[in-house]
DRENZA-499740 format. One record per atom (N, C-alpha, C): x, y, z. Coordinates in steps of 0.05 Angstrom, whole numbers, plus 5000, padded with zeros to 4 digits. Example, Ala and Ser with C-alpha at 12.3 -4.5 7.8 and 13.67 -1.06 7.14 Angstrom:
<recs>
> 5264, 4886, 5156
> 5246, 4910, 5156
> 5264, 4934, 5156
> 5257, 4955, 5142
> 5273, 4979, 5143
> 5258, 5001, 5157
</recs>
This chain:
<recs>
> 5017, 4976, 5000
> 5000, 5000, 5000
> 5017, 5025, 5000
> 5045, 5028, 5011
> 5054, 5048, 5016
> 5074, 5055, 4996
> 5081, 5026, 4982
> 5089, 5039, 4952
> 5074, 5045, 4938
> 5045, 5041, 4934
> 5029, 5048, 4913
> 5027, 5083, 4922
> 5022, 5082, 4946
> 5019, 5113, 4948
> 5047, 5137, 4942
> 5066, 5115, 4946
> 5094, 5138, 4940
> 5084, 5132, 4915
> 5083, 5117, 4895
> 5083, 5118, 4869
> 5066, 5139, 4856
> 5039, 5139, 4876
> 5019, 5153, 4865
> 5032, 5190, 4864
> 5049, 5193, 4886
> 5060, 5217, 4908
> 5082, 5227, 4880
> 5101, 5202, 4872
> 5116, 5210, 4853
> 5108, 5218, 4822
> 5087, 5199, 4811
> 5077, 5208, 4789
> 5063, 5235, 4786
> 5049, 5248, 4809
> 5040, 5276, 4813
> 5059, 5299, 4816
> 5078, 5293, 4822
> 5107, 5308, 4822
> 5109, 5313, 4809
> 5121, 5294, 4783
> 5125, 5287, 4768
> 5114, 5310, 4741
> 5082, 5307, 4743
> 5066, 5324, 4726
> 5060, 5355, 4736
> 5071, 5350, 4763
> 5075, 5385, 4773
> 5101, 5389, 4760
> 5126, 5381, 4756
> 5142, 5390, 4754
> 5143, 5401, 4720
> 5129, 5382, 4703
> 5125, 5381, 4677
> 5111, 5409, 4668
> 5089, 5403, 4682
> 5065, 5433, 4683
> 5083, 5462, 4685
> 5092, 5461, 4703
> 5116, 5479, 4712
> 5138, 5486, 4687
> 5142, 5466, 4679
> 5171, 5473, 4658
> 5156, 5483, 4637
> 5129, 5472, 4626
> 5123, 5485, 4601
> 5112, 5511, 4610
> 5099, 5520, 4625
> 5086, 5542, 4633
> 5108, 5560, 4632
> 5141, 5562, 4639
> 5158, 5564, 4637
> 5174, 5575, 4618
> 5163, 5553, 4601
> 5179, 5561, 4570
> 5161, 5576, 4553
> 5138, 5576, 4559
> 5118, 5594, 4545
> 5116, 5622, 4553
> 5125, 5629, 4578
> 5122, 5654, 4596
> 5156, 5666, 4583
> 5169, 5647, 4578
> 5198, 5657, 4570
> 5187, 5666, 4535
> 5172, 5650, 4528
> 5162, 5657, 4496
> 5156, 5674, 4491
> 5144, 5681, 4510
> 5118, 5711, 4513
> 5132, 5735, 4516
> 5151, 5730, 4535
> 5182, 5746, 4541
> 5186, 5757, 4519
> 5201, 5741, 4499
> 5219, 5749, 4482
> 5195, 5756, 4448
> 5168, 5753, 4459
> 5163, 5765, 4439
> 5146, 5788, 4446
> 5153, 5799, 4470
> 5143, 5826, 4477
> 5116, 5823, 4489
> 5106, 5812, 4496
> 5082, 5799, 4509
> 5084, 5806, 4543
> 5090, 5813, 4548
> 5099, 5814, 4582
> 5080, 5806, 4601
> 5057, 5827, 4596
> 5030, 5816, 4616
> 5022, 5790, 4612
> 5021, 5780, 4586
> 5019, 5749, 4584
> 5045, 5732, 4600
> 5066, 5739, 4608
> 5083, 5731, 4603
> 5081, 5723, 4638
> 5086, 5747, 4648
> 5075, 5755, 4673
> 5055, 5735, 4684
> 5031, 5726, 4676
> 5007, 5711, 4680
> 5016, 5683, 4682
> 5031, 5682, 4667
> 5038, 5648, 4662
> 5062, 5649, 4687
> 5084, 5666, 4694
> 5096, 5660, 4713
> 5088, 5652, 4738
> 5063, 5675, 4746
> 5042, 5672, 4764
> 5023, 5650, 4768
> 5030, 5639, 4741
> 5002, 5612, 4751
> 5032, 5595, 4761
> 5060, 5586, 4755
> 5076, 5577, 4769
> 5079, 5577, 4797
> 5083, 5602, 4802
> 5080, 5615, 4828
> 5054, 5595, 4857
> 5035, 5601, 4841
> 5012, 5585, 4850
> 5011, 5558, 4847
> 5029, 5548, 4840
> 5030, 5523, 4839
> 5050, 5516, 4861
> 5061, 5536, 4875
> 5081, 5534, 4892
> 5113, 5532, 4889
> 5113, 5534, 4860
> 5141, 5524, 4857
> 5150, 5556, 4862
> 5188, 5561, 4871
> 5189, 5584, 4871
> 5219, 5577, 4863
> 5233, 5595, 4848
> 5264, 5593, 4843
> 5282, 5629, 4838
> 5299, 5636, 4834
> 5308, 5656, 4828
> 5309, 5661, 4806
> 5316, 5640, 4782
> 5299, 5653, 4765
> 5277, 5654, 4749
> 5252, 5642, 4760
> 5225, 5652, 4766
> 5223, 5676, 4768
> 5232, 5688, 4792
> 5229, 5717, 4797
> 5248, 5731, 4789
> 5264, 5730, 4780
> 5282, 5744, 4759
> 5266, 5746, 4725
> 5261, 5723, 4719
> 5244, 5735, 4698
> 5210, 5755, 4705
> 5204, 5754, 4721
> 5183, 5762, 4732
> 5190, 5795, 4738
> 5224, 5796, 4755
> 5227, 5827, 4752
> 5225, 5836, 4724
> 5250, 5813, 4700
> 5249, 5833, 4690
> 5221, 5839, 4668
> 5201, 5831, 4662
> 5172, 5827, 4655
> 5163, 5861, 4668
> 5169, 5860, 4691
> 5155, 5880, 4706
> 5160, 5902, 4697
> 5196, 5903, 4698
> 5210, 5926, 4682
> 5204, 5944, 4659
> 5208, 5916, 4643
> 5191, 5923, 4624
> 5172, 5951, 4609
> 5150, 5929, 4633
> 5134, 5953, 4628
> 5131, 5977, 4653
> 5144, 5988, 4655
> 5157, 6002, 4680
> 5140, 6001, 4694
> 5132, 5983, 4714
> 5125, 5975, 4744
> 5148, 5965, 4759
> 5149, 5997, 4776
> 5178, 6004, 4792
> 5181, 5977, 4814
> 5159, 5986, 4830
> 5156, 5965, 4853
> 5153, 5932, 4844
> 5141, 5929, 4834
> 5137, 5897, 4824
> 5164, 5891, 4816
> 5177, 5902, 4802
> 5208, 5892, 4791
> 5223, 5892, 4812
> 5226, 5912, 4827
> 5241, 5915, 4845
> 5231, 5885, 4867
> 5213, 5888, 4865
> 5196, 5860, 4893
> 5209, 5834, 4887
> 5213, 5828, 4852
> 5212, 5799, 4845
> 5239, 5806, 4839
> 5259, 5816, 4839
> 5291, 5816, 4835
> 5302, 5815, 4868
> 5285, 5837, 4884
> 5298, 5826, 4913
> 5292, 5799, 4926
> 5268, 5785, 4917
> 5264, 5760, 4920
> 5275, 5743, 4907
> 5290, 5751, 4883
> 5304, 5726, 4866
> 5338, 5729, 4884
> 5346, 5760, 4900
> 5366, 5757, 4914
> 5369, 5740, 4932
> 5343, 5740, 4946
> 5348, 5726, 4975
> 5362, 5699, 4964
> 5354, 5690, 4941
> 5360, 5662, 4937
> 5387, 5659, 4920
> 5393, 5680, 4904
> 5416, 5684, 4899
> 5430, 5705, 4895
> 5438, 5713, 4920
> 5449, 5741, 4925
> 5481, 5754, 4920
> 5491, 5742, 4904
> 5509, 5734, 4895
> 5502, 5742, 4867
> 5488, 5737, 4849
> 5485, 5734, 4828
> 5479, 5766, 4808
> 5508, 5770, 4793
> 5514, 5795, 4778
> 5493, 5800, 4762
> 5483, 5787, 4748
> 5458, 5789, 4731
> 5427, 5803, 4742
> 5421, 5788, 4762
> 5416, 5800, 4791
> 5410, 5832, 4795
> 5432, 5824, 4807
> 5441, 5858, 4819
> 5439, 5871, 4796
> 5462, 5863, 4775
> 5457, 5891, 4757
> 5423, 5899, 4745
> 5408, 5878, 4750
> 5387, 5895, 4733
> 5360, 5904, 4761
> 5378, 5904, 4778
> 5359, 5917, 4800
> 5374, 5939, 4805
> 5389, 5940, 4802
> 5413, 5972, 4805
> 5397, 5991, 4778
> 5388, 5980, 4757
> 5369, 5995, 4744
> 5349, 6001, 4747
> 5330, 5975, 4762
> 5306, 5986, 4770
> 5303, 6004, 4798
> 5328, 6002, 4809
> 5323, 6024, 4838
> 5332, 6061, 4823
> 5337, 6060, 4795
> 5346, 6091, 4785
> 5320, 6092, 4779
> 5304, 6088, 4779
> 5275, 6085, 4768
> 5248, 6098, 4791
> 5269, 6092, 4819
> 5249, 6100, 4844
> 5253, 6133, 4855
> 5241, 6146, 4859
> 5237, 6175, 4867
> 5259, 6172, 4901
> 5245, 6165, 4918
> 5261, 6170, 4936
> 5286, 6168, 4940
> 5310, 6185, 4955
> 5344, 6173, 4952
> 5341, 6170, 4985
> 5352, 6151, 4991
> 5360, 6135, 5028
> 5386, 6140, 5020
> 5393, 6146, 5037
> 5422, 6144, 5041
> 5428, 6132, 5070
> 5446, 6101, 5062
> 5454, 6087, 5083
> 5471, 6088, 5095
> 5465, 6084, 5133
> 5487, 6087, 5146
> 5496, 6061, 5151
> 5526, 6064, 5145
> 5543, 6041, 5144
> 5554, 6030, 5168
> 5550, 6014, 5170
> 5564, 6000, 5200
> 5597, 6000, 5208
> 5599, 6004, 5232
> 5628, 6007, 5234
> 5637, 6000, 5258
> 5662, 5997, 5260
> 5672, 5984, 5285
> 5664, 5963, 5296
> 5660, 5958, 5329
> 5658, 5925, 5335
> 5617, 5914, 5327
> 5603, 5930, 5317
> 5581, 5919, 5312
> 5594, 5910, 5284
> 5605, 5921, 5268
> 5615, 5913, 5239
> 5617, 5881, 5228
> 5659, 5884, 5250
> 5656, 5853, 5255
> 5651, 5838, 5263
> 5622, 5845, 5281
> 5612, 5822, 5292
> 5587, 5813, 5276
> 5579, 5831, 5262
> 5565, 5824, 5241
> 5560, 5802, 5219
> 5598, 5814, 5212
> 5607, 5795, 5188
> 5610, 5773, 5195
> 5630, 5772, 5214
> 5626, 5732, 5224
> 5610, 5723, 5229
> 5580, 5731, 5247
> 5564, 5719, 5242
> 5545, 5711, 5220
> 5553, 5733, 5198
> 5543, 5728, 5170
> 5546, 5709, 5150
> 5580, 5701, 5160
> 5600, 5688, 5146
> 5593, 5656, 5144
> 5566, 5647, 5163
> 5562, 5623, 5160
> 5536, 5627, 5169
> 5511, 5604, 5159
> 5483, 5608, 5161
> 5482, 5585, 5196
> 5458, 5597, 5202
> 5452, 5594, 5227
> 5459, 5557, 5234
> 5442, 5548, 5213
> 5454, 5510, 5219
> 5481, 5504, 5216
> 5501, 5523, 5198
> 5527, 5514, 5202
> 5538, 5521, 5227
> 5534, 5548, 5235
> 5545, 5554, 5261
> 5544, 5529, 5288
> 5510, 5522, 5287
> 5502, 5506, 5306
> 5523, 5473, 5294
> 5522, 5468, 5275
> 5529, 5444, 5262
> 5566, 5441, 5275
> 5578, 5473, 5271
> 5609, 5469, 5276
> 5612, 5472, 5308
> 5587, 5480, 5327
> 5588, 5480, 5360
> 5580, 5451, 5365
> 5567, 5432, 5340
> 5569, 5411, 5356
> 5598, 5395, 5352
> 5608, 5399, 5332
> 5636, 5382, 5328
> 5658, 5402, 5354
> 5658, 5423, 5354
> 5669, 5426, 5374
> 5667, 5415, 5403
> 5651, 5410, 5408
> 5636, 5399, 5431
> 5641, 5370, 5433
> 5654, 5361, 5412
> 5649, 5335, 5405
> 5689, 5334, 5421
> 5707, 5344, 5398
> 5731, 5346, 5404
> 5737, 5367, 5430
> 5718, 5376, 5444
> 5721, 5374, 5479
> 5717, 5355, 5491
> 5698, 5343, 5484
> 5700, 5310, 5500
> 5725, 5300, 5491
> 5734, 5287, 5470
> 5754, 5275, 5464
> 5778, 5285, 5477
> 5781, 5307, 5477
> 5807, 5326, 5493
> 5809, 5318, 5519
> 5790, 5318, 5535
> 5773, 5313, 5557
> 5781, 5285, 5558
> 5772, 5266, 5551
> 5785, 5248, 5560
> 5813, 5232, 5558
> 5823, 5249, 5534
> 5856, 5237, 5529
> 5868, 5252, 5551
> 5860, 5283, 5562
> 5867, 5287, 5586
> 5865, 5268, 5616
> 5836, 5257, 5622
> 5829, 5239, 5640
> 5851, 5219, 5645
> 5856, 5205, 5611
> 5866, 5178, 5608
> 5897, 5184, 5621
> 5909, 5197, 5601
> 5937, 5199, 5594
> 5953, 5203, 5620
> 5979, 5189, 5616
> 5996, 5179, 5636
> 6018, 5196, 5647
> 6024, 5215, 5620
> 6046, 5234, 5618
> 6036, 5263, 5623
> 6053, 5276, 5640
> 6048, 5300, 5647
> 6038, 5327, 5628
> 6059, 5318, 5604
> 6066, 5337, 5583
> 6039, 5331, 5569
> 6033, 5309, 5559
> 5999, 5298, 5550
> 5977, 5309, 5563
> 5972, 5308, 5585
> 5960, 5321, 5607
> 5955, 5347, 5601
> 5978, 5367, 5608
> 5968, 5396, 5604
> 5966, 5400, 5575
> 5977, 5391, 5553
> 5962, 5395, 5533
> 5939, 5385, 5524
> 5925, 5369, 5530
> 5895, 5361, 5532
> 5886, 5382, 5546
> 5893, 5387, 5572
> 5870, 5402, 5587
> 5869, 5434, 5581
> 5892, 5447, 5559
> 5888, 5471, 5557
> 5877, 5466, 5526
> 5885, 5448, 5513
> 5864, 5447, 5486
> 5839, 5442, 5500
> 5826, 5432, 5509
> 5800, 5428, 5515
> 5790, 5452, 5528
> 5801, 5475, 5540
> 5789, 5496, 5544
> 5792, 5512, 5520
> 5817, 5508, 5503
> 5815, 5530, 5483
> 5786, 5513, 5462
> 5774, 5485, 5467
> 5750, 5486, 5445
> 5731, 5492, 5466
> 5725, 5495, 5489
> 5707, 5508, 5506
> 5695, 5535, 5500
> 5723, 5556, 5495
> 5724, 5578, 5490
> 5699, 5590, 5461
> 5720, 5567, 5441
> 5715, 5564, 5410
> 5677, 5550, 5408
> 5677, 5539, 5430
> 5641, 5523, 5424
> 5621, 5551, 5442
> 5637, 5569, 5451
> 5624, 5580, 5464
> 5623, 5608, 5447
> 5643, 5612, 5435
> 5641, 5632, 5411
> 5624, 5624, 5387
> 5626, 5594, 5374
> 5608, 5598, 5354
> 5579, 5597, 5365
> 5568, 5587, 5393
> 5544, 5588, 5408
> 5527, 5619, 5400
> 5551, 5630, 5411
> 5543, 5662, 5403
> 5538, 5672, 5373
> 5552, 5666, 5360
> 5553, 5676, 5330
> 5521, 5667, 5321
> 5519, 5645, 5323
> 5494, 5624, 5314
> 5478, 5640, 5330
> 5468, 5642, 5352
> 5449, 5667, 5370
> 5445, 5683, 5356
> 5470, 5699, 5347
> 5471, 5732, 5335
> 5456, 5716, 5306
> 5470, 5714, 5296
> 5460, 5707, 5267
> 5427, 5700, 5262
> 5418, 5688, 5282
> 5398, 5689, 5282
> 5376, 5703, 5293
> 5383, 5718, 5316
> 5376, 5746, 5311
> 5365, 5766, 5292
> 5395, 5767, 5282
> 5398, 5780, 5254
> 5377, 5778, 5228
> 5372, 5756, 5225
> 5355, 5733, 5207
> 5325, 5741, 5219
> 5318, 5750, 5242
> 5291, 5746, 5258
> 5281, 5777, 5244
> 5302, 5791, 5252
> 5300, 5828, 5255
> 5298, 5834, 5217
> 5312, 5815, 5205
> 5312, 5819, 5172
> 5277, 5821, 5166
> 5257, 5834, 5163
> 5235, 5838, 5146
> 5232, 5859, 5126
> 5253, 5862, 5100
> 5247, 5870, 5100
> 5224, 5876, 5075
> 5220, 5895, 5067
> 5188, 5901, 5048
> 5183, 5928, 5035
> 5176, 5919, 5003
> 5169, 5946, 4991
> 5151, 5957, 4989
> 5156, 5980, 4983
> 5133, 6005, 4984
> 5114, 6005, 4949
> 5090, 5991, 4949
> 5086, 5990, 4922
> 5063, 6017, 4927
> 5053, 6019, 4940
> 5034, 6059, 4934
> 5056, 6070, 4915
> 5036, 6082, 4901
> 5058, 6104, 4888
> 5075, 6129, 4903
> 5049, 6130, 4921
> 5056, 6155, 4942
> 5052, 6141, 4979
> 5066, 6144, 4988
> 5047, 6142, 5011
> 5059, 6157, 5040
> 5045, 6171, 5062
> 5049, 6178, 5086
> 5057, 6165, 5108
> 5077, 6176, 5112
> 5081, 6156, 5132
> 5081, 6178, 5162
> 5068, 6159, 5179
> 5056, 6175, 5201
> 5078, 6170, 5232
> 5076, 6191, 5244
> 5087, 6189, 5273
> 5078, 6169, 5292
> 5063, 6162, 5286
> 5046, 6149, 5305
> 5023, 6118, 5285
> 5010, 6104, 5293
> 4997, 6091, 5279
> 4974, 6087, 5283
> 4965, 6111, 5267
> 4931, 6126, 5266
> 4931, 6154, 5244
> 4915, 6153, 5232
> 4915, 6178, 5218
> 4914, 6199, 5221
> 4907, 6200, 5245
> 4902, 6234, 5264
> 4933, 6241, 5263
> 4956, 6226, 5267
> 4973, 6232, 5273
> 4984, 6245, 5250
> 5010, 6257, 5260
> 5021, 6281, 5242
> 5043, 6262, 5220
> 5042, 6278, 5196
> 5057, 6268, 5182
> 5091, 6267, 5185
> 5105, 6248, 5181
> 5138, 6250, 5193
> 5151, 6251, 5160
> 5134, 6229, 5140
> 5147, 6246, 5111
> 5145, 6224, 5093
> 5140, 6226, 5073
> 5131, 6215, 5039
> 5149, 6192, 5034
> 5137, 6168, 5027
> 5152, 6142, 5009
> 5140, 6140, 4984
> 5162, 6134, 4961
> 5144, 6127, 4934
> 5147, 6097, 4930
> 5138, 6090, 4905
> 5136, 6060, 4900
> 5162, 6053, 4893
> 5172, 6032, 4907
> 5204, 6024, 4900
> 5225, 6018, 4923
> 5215, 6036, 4945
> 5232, 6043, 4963
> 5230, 6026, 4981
> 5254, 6004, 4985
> 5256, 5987, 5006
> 5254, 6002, 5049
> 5239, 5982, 5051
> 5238, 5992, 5081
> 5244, 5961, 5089
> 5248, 5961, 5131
> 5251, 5936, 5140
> 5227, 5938, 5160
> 5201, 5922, 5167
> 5188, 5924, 5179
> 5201, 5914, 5211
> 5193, 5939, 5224
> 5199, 5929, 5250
> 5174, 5924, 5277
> 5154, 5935, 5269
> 5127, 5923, 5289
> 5104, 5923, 5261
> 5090, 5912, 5276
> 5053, 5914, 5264
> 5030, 5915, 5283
> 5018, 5941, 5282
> 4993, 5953, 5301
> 4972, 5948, 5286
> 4947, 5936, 5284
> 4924, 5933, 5269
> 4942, 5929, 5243
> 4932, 5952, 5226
> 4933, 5959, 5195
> 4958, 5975, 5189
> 4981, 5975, 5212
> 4994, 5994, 5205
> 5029, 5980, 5213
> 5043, 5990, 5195
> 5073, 5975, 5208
> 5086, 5990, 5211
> 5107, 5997, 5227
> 5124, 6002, 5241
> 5153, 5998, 5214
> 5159, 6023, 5207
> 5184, 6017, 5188
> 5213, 6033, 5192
> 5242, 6022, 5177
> 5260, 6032, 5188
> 5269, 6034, 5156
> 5284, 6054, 5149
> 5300, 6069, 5127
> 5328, 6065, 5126
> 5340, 6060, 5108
> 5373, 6048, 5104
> 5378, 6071, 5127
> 5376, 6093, 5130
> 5381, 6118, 5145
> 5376, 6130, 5168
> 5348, 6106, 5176
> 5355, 6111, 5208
> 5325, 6122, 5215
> 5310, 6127, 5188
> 5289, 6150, 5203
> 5273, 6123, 5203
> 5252, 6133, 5226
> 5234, 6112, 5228
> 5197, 6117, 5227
> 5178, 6102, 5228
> 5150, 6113, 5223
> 5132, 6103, 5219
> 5103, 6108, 5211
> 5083, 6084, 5211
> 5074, 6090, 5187
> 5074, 6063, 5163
> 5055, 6064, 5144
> 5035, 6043, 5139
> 5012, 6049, 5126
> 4992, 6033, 5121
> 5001, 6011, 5110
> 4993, 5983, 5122
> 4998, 5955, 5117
> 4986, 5958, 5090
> 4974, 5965, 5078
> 4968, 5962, 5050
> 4987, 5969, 5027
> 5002, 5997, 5030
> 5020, 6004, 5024
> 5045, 5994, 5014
> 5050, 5970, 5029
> 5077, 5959, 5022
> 5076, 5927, 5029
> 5090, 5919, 5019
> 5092, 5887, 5006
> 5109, 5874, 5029
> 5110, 5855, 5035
> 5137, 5847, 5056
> 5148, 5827, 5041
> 5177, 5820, 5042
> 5183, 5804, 5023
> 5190, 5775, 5038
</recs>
């Protein structure tokens, strides 16, 4: 019975994955013969099918581009980053679609000991960190007991100060993996697709205006009140706009 049902499990795959590739190559068709909104539609019914890849949404930015829909391009190129953020092709054609957005942020750059503590914890994703505190942990026991065992003096204190120096080391990547994930928790961030929108002191309309976002402009959400989120600017300023307003990615 339970091969019939993997069988059944695999052949449906199987015809998702198929469905998917031609939908695929037709949305790429549509692409290249100037069709975009069609083109667009067919990516979207992928989408809904659940499948998701970078370049899915890389063709999807550039579709959007296209037809100059600032925000939407911008939405499906920073979503084809998350997945490959790295990737020159990428970047360069979102470095076009952000000359395209009205507002200029200007980012404050990190420096000093938040900097590098940043980077190393950046430098590896949260399961490796945890993955290299357990091998450390592993070669403290071992240290640990060739210290226990061993007969010779000289054996002895070098076991027992290697086994504090991986104490040290399981206790530093402990932290990194913490921070990093942290980091990963506090990351929301989300675009501004209104063409225009207010962003308020407070989160209510009565409240006074603090100052204008257009469509394009990356923010990082940091709370959500009813209908309203809580946002932060490469630059520090902070404020409330309408959850309708902007996309989270």
């Amino acid at each position: 019975m339970k091969r019939i049902l993997f069988a059944i499990m695999f052949f449906v795959s199987l015809l998702a994955f198929a469905q998917n590739e031609t939908l695929f190559e037709q949305g790429n068709k549509l692409y290249n013969d100037g069709n975009y909104e069609q083109a667009i539609s067919k990516y979207e019914e992928i989408l809904s099918n659940g499948k998701h890849s970078a370049e899915l949404y890389f063709n999807l930015g550039n579709a959007h581009y296209k037809l100059d829909h600032i925000a939407p391009s911008i939405f499906y190129y920073e979503k084809a980053l998350q997945l490959k953020p790295d990737d020159k092709e990428i970047n360069g054609n979102i470095a076009f679609a952000r000359n395209m957005t009205i507002d200029e942020v200007d980012t404050i750059p990190e420096v000093g000991f938040t900097k590098f503590v940043n980077n190393i914890s950046k430098a590896l994703a949260f399961e490796s960190w945890a993955y290299l505190s357990i091998g450390l942990v592993i070669l403290f026991v071992v240290l640990f007991l060739i210290y226990y065992f061993a007969d010779g003096t000289i054996q002895k204190r070098m076991a027992f100060v290697a086994s504090l120096i991986m104490v040290i080391f399981t206790g530093l990547a402990l932290s990194f993996a913490f921070h990093n994930y942290d980091l990963a928790q506090q990351d929301q961030p989300a675009i501004v697709f209104a063409q225009e929108s207010q962003v308020k002191s407070e989160p209510n309309l009565r409240s006074t205006e603090s100052f204008k976002l257009h469509e394009g402009t990356k923010v990082q959400v940091l709370d959500t009140v009813n209908n309203w989120k809580k946002i932060k600017l490469a630059d520090g300023k902070t404020g409330w706009i309408s959850s309708d307003d902007i996309k989270v990615l």
